[in-house]
N, C-alpha and C positions, 0 to 999 in steps of 0.2 A: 233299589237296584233289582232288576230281573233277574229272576235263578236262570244262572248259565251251567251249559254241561262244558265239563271241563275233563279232556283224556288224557291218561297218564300214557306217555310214550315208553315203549320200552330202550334200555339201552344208557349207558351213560355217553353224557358229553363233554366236552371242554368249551374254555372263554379263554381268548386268548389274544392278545398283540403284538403286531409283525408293525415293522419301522412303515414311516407313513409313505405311501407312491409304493409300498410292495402288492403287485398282482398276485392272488393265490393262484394255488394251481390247480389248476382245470379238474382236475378227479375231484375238488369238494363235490362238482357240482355235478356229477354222473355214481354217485353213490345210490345203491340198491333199496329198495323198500322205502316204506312209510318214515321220513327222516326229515328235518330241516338243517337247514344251513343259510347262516345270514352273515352276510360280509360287509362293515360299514367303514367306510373309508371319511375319514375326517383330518384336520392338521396333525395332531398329536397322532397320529398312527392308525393302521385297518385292525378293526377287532374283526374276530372269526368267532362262531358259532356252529360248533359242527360236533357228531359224532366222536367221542375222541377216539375211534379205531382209527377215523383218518386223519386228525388233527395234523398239521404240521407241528417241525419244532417250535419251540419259540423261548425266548429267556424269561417272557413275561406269560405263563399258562398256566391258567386252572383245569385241574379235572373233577372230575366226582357230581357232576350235577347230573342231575334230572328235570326233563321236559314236561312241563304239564301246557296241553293248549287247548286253546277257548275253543269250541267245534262252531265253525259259521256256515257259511260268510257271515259277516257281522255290518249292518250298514254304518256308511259312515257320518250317517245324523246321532248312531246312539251315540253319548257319554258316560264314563265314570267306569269304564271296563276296567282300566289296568287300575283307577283309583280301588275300585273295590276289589281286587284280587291282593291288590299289596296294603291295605290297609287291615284285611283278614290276615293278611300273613304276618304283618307285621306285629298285629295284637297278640298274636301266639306266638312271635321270638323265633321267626321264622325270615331271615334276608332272602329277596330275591337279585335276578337279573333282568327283565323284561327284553322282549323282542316282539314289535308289530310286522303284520303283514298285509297286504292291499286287502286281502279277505278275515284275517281275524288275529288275534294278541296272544303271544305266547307268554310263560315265567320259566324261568330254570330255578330252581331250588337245589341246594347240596342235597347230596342222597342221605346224609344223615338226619337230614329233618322231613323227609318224602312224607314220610306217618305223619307227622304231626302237620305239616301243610295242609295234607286229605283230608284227617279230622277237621283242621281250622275250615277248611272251606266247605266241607257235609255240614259244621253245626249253623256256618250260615244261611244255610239253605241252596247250595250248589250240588246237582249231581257230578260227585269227583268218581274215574274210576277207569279201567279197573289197576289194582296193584301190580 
């Protein structure tokens, strides 16, 4: 695998699901600054990906994660991106969430394990950063 740089985003977010055919509301997606948000609508229900400043309620929501994303664009001939992020992570006891985008792969990680994700991924030879 290619050393990839990989930027810790600032900010906690939430993962979260709203009953299935619910539209979010429009302010996810006019939120300020450097931020993602990914809304995936499937049968069993839309999960949300978002800041949790602006998360909606929900009965089914996680908070406390952190963003780390692959810096691209990234083409879409390479392979093994999100295999080798989450197989780093996973050797260090480390659960992610993953999120692609047309240009490059995100993880979210609990903010309890942010350290140790960074180190897992600096010792395989990835520029992680900054904290």
């Amino acid at each position: 695998m290619k050393r990839l740089v990989v930027d810790v985003r600032g900010g906690d977010y939430s993962v979260l699901r709203l009953p299935p055919g619910t539209a979010p509301e429009p302010h996810l997606f006019t939120v300020g600054g450097v931020t993602v948000v990914s809304v995936i609508s499937a049968p069993d229900g839309v999960t949300v990906v978002c800041p949790t400043r602006v998360a909606p309620a929900s009965e089914h929501r996680e908070d406390g994660w952190r963003l780390l994303s692959v810096r691209g664009p990234l083409e879409f001939a390479l392979t093994g991106i999100v295999a080798a992020l989450s197989g780093e992570l996973a050797a260090a006891g480390v659960s992610l969430f993953a999120v692609s985008t047309y240009d490059t792969d995100h993880v979210l990680v609990k903010s309890d394990d942010l350290e140790r994700a960074v180190q897992a991924l600096r010792e395989a030879g990835h520029e992680v950063g900054p904290l």
